[in-house]
C-alpha positions as CSV (number, residue, x, y, z in Angstrom):
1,X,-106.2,-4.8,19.4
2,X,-107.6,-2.0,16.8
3,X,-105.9,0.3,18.3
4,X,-102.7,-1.2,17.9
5,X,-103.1,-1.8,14.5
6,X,-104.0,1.7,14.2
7,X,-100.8,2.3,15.8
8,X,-99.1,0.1,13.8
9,X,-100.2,1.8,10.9
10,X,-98.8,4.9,11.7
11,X,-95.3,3.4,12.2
12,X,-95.3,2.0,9.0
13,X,-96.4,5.2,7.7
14,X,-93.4,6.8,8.7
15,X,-90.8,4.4,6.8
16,X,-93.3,4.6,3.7
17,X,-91.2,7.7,1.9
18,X,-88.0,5.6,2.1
19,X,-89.2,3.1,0.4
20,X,-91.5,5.2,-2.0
21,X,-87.9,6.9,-2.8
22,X,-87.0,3.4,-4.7
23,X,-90.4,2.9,-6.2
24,X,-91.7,0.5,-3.5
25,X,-94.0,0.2,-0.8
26,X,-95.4,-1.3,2.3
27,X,-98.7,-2.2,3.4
28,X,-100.2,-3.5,6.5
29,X,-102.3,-6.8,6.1
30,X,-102.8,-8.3,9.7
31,X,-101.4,-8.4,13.2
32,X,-102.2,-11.7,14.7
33,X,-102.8,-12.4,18.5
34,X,-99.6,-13.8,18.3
35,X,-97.7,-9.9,17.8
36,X,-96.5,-11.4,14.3
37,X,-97.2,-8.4,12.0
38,X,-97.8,-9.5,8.8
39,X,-96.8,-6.7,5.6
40,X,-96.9,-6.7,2.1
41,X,-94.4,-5.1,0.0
42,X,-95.5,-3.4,-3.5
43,X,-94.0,-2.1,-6.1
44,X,-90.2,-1.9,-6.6
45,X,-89.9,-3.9,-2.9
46,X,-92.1,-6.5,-4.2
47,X,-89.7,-8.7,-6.9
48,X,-86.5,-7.0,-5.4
49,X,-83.4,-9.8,-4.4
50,X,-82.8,-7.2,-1.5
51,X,-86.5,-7.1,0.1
52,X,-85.7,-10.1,2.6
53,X,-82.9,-7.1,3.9
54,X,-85.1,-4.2,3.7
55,X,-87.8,-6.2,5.8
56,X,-85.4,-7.7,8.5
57,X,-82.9,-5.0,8.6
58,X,-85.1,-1.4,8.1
59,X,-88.7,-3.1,8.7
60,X,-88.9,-4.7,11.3
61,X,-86.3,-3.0,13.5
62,X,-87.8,0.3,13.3
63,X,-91.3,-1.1,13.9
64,X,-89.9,-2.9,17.1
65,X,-88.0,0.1,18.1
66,X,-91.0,2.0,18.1
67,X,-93.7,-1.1,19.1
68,X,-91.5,-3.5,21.5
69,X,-94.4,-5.9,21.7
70,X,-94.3,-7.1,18.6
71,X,-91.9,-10.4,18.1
72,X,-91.8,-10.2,14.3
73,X,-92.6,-8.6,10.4
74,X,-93.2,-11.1,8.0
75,X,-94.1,-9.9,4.4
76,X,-97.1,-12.3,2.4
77,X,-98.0,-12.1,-0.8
């Protein structure tokens, strides 16, 4: 399981600069047993009426592109 959130890491390491580019971020807070990944978006992201897009839409597609076993991205506060 470590290394998957290791892995996991790294994915969301590699959408970081887009949303950096709009003053946000994204950061990893859990990955249950259930494959739910659990994020937290900062910054610009975090108040921003569009974020529930930019999760569903650019978030969590790429990460299950990338990691088909997880079943879902849901940001906490």
């Amino acid at each position: 399981m470590e290394q998957l959130q290791e892995t996991v890491k790294k994915v969301l390491a590699q959408i970081r600069p887009t949303l950096q580019r709009d003053g946000g971020d994204v950061e990893f807070v859990d990955l249950g047993a259930d494959q739910v990944l659990k994020i937290r978006l900062t910054g610009a992201c975090q108040g921003c009426p569009m974020s529930g897009v930019t999760l569903k839409e650019g978030i969590e597609k790429f990460v299950k592109s990338e990691l088909p076993t997880i079943r879902a991205v849901e940001a906490v506060k």
